[in-house]
N, C-alpha and C positions, 0 to 999 in steps of 0.2 A: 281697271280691275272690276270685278263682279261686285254686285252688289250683293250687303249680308240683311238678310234678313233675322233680325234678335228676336222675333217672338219665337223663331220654327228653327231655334238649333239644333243639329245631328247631338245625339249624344254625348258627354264629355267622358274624354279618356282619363280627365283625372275623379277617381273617383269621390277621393277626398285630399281635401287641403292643408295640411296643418302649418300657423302662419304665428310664428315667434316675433312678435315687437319689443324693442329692446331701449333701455337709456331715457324712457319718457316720464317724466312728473305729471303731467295729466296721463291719468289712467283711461277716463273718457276717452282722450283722442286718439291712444295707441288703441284704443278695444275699436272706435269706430277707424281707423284706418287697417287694423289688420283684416276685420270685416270685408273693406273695399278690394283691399287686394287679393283674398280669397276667393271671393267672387270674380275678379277681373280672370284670376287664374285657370277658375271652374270654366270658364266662358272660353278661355283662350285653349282649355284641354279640347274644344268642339270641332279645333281646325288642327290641333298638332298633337301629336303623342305625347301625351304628360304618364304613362302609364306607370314612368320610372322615377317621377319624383317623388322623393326624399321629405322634402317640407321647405321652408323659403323661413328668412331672418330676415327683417330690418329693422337697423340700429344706427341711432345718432351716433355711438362711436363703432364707424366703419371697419378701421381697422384691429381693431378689439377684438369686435364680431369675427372679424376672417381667420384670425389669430387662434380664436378658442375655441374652432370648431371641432371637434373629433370627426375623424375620417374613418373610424373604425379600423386602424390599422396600423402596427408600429414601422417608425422607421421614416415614414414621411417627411418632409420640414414642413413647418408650420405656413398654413397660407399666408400670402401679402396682395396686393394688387401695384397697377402699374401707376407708377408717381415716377413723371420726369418733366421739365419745362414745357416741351409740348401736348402732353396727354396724361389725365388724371385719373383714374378708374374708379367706376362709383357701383358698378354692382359685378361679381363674378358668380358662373355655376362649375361646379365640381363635383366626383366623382365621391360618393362616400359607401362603405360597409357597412350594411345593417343584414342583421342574421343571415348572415352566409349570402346573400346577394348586394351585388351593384349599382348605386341609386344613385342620383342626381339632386344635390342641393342648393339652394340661388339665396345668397346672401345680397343686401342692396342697403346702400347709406339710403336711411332713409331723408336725409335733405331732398332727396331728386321724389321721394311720392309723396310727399307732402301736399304736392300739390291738388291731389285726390280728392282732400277731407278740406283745403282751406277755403271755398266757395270764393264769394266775389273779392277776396283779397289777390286771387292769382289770375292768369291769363289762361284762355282756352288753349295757347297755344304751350302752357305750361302743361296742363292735364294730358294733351296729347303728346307731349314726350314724354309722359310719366308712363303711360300707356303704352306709349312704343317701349321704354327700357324692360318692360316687365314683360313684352313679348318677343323681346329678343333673347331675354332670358331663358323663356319658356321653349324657344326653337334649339337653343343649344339644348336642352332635357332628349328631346326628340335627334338631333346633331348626335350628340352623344351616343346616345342611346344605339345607334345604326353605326356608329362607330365601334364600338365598344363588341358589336356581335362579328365582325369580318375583318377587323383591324389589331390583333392582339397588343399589337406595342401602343396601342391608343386604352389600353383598358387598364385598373388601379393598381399600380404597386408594379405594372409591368416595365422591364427594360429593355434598350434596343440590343442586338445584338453584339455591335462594337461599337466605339466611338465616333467613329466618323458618320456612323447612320444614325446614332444620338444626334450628334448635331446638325444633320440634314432634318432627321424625323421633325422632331420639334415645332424647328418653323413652316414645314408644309401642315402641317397637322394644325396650326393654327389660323394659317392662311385658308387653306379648307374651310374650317368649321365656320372662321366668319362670314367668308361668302357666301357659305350653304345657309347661313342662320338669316343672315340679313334679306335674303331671299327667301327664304320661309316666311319670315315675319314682316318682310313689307308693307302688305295691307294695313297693317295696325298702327306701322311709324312711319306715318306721312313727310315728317322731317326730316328722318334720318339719312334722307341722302346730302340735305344741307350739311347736318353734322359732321358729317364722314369727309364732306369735299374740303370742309375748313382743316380735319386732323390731318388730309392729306397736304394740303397748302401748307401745313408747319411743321410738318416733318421733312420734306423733300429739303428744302433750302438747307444748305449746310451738314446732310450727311455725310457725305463723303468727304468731306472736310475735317468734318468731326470724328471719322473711320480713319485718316490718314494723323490724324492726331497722335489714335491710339494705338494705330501703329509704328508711328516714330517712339513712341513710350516702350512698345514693345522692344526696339530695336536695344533698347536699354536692360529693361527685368528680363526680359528673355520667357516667361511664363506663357505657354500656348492656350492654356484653359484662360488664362484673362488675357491673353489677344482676342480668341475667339468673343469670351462674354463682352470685350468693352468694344473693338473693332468691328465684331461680324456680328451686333446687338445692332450699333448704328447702320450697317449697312444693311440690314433686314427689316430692319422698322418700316423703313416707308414701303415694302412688298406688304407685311401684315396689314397698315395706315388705308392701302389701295383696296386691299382683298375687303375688307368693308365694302367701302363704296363703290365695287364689280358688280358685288351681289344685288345691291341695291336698285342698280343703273341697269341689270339684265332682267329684274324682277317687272320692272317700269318700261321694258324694251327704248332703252337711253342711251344714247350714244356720249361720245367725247364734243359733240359740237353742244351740247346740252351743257358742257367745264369747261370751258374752252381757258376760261386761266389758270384750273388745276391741270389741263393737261399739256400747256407751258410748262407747270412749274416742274412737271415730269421729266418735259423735253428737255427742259436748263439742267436739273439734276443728274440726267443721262441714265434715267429708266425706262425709256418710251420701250422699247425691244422687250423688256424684263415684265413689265407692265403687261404689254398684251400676251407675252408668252403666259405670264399668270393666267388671263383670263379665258385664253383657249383652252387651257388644261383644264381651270374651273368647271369650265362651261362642258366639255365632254364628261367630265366626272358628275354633274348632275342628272347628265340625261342617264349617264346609266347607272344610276346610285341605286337601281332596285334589282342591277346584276352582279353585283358586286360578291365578290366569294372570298372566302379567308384563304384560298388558296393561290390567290392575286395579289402581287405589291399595289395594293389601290392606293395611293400615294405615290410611287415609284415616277409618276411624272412631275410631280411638283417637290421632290427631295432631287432629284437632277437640277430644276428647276432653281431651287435655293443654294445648290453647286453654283452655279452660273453666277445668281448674285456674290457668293461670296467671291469668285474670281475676277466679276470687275472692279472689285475693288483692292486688289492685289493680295486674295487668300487661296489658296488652293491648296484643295484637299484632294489627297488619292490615297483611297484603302487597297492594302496589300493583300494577298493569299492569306499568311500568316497572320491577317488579322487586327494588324496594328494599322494605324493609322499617319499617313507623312504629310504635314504642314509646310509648305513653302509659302515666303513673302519675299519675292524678288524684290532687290530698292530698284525705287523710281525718282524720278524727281519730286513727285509730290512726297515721297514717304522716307525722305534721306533725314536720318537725326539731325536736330539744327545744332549748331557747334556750341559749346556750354560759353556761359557768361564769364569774362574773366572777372573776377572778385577781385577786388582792392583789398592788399595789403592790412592787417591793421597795424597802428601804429605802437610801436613797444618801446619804453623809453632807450634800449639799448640799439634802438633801430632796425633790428631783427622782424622781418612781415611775416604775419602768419594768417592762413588760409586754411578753414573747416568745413571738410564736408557733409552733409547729414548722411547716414548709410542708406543704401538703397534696402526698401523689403517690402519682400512680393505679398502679395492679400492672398490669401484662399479665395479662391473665386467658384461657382456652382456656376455652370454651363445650363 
């Protein structure tokens, strides 16, 4: 990559910064870190379109922060981030209403920039992932931002037209924006294809295992909206887990021999096909991301794309004329209910067994 020269920056798109620090008993340190990350900001507006951001929070309690934000809009649910065994979420950017237009705001625990303000307590190679998360932040502003103007079911408050394009839209739209993000922002996160290669390593092992789980559950509540959120959650994860580290690895011109055990751990999971289909689609949707017109499913190759996932794992969807949406899960052997435990008897002095079952009840589940 090219080298930057810091004394003779272009411009910054962002003009100004506004930087909320949140949850801190020294006053000092949240005043000199919201400083730093202002500036980092101001600096990172020189290479990417900050034009639509919002303002930035960072807050010792994370999820607080993500929780109280006002999005200028009713009706929304309250944001969360992604917490599950494999992957934690420590900073998101989002869509918020302010006076009649659509901005972009970057919340971020502040544990991961700490590292900015702590001097010889941390390591360089701490600074530069603090440094990469807050430019990957800043890529999604600019991600967003190009989405939001030729994508309408990407823009706030907006819904897809029926349900089965909800649930395709979604995860192409997320797979998208990381790849396009983390390739924007590459030069800044020198690590982040380390990162990415490990989230992909712990996510692959055991999806589909863990999809075929939750579809023997289903075969039980019968509930399609949570087959979809718990079955087609796990079988989608490691396409989002990759699209990371696509962007990354075409950013750096890096191939699979550069993973060679994340891209094992592909081949064992049996996404290799799904894998590189992702990343052909990627890869043409970047090159023409400056042709793109609202008048285009720009998407429409990678919502087929997440069809296809959810059908190797025994989901398949097909929308009808009329609009609705028809869910098949053929059994297989992997996804046959296993036969219930027979319960012992309890003993009753009259000798009479009796056996209780708990009743089954479905969650409300959000897709």
């Amino acid at each position: 990559m090219e080298e930057i020269d810091w004394d003779d920056l272009p411009p910054s798109t962002a003009t100004q910064v506004s930087v909320s620090v949140r949850d801190f008993t020294n006053r000092e340190a949240a005043t000199e870190l919201g400083n730093v990350v202002g500036q980092c900001v101001m600096e990172l507006g020189s290479f990417m379109d900050l034009a639509t951001l919002d303002g930035v929070t960072v807050a010792i309690d994370y999820d607080a922060a993500l929780a109280g934000i006002d999005q200028g809009m009713e009706g929304l649910r309250k944001l969360d981030r992604t917490d599950t065994e494999e992957l934690q979420g420590v900073a998101k950017t989002f869509q918020v209403l302010r006076d009649g237009s659509v901005r972009s705001h970057i919340v971020f625990n502040a544990a991961m920039l700490v590292p900015l303000i702590a001097g010889d307590a941390v390591t360089a190679e701490d600074r530069e992932m603090a440094i990469g998360l807050i430019a990957h932040e800043c890529a999604h502003v600019e991600v967003d931002a190009r989405m939001a103007e030729v994508v309408p079911e990407s823009r706030l408050g907006a819904s897809s037209p029926n349900f089965e394009r909800a649930v395709l839209f979604q995860i192409a739209e997320i797979a998208w924006s990381e790849y396009a993000v983390c390739r924007l922002s590459a030069r800044f996160a020198p690590r982040q294809n380390q990162q990415h290669a490990e989230s992909v390593a712990a996510v692959m092992p055991g999806a589909r295992a863990r999809a075929n789980d939750a579809i023997r559950s289903y075969r039980v509540h019968g509930g399609l909206r949570r087959l979809l959120a718990e079955a087609g959650s796990e079988l989608c994860q490691p396409v989002k887990a990759v699209a990371y580290l696509l962007g990354g690895m075409d950013a750096e011109g890096l191939d699979w021999t550069d993973f060679p055990e994340v891209r094992a751990a592909i081949e064992e999971a049996r996404y290799a096909d799904l894998v590189d289909g992702l990343r052909e689609r990627c890869r043409a949707l970047w090159m023409t991301r400056g042709e793109w017109s609202a008048d285009e499913d720009v998407l429409g190759p990678l919502t087929e794309l997440t069809r296809d996932v959810l059908a190797s794992g025994g989901i398949h969807l097909r929308g009808a004329e009329d609009g609705e949406c028809h869910i098949s899960v053929p059994f297989t052997p992997d996804t046959m209910p296993k036969a219930p435990r027979r319960r012992r008897p309890s003993a009753r002095p009259d000798g009479v067994g009796v056996a209780r079952e708990r009743p089954l009840v479905e969650e409300a589940v959000e897709i």
